[in-house]
C-alpha positions in Angstrom: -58.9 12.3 -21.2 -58.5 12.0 -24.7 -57.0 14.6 -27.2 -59.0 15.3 -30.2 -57.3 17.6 -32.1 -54.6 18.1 -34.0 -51.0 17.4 -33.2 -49.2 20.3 -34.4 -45.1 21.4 -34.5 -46.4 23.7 -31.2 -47.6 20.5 -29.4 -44.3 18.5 -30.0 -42.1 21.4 -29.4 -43.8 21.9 -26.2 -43.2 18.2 -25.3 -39.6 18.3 -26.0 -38.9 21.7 -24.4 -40.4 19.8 -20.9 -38.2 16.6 -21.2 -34.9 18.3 -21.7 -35.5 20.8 -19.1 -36.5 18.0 -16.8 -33.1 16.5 -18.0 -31.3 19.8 -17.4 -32.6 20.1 -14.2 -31.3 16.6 -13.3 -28.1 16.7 -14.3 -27.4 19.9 -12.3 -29.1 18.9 -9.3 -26.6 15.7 -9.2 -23.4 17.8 -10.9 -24.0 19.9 -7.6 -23.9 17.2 -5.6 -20.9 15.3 -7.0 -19.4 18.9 -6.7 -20.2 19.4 -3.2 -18.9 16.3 -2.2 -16.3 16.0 -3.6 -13.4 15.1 -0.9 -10.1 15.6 -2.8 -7.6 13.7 -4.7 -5.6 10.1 -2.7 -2.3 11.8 -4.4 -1.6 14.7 -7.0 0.0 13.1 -9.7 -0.4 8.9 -9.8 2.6 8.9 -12.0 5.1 9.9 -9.4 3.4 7.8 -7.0 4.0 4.8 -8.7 7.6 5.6 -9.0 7.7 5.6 -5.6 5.6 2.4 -5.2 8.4 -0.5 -4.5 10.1 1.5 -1.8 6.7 2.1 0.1 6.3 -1.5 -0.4 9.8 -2.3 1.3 9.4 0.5 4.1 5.8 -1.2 5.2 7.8 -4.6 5.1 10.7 -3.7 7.4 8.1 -2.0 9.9 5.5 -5.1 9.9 8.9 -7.2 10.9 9.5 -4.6 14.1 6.2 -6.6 15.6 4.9 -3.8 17.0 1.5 -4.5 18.5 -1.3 -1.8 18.5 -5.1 -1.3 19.4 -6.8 1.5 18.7 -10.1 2.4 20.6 -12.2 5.4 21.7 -13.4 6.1 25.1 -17.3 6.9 26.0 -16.1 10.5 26.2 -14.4 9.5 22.8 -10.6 10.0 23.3 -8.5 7.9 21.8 -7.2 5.4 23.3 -3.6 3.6 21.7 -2.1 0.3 23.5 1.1 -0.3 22.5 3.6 -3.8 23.1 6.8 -4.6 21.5 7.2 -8.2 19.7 7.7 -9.9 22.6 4.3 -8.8 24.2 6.4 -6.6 26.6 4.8 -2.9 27.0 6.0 -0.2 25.3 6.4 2.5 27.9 8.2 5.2 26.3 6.6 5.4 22.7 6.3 8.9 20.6 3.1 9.5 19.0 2.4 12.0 16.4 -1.2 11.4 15.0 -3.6 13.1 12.5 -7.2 12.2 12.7 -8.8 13.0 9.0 -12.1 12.7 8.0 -12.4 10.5 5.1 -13.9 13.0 3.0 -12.3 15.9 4.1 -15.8 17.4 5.2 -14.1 18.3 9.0 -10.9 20.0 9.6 -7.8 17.5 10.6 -7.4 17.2 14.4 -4.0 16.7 15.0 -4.0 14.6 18.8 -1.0 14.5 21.5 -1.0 11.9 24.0 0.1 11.2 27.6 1.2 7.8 28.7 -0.7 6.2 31.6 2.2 3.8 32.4 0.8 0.2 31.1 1.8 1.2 27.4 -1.5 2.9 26.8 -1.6 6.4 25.6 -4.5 8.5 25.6 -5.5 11.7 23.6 -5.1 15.0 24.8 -8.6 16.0 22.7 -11.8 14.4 21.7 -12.7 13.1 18.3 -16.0 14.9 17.2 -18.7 12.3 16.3 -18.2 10.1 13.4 -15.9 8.2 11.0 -12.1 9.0 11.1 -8.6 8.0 9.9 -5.7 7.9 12.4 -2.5 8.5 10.8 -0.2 7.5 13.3 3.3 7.4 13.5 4.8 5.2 16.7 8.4 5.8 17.5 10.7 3.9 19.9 14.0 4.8 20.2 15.8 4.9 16.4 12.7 2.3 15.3 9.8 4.0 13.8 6.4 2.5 12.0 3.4 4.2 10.3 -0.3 3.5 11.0 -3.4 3.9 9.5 -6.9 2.8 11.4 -10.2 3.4 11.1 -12.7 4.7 14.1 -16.0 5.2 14.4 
């Protein structure tokens, strides 16, 4: 179809009024999305963070040389499932576990887990992880020796 007459101010305004409200439109649509999704901040203030940067550094360095093994799984019935062995391969039979499972956007409420040893150096949650993705953040303790954790589940 073909337009024949004339192209007046009311024609272009029209035009111009529909793109930007298309534009609008768009930009809330995702501007409600990024808003809604939205999972939160790593830390509050990078600044400090950083100041605090070398001594994390040195703290994961003194824990990786404890040789703590660990293996993290979930069961059918999805509880977690934590074996633990000292350097030497040995068990560890009388570990403390405080863990937090997070969501990694922080769309479900943190589950904090207790577990109870099964005797082998396993340890297995007192709850069940909902369906999904989640961080563990674990800290192992064994007698004055402690190490921090993070792992990733499905």
């Amino acid at each position: 179809m073909m337009f024949t007459g004339k192209f007046t101010g009311r024609h272009m305004t029209a035009i111009l009024v529909a793109f930007f409200s298309v534009v609008i439109a768009v930009n809330a649509y995702m501007a409600t999305l990024a808003v809604g999704s939205f999972g939160g901040t790593v830390v509050d203030n990078s600044y400090v963070a950083s100041q605090d940067f070398n001594r994390w550094i040195a703290k994961g360095r003194a824990e990786a040389a404890l040789g703590w093994r660990s293996e993290v799984g979930v069961t059918h019935d999805r509880h977690v499932v934590l074996a633990l062995a000292h350097a030497s391969g040995e068990p560890m039979l009388a570990a403390q576990i405080d863990m937090t499972a997070r969501h990694p956007l922080g769309r479900a409420p943190d589950i904090d887990l207790r577990f109870h040893a099964d005797g082998a150096g396993r340890y297995i949650s007192d709850k069940m992880l909902p369906f999904g993705r989640w961080q563990l953040h674990m800290t192992l303790r064994s007698g004055t020796q402690s190490q921090h954790l993070l792992q990733e589940v499905d």
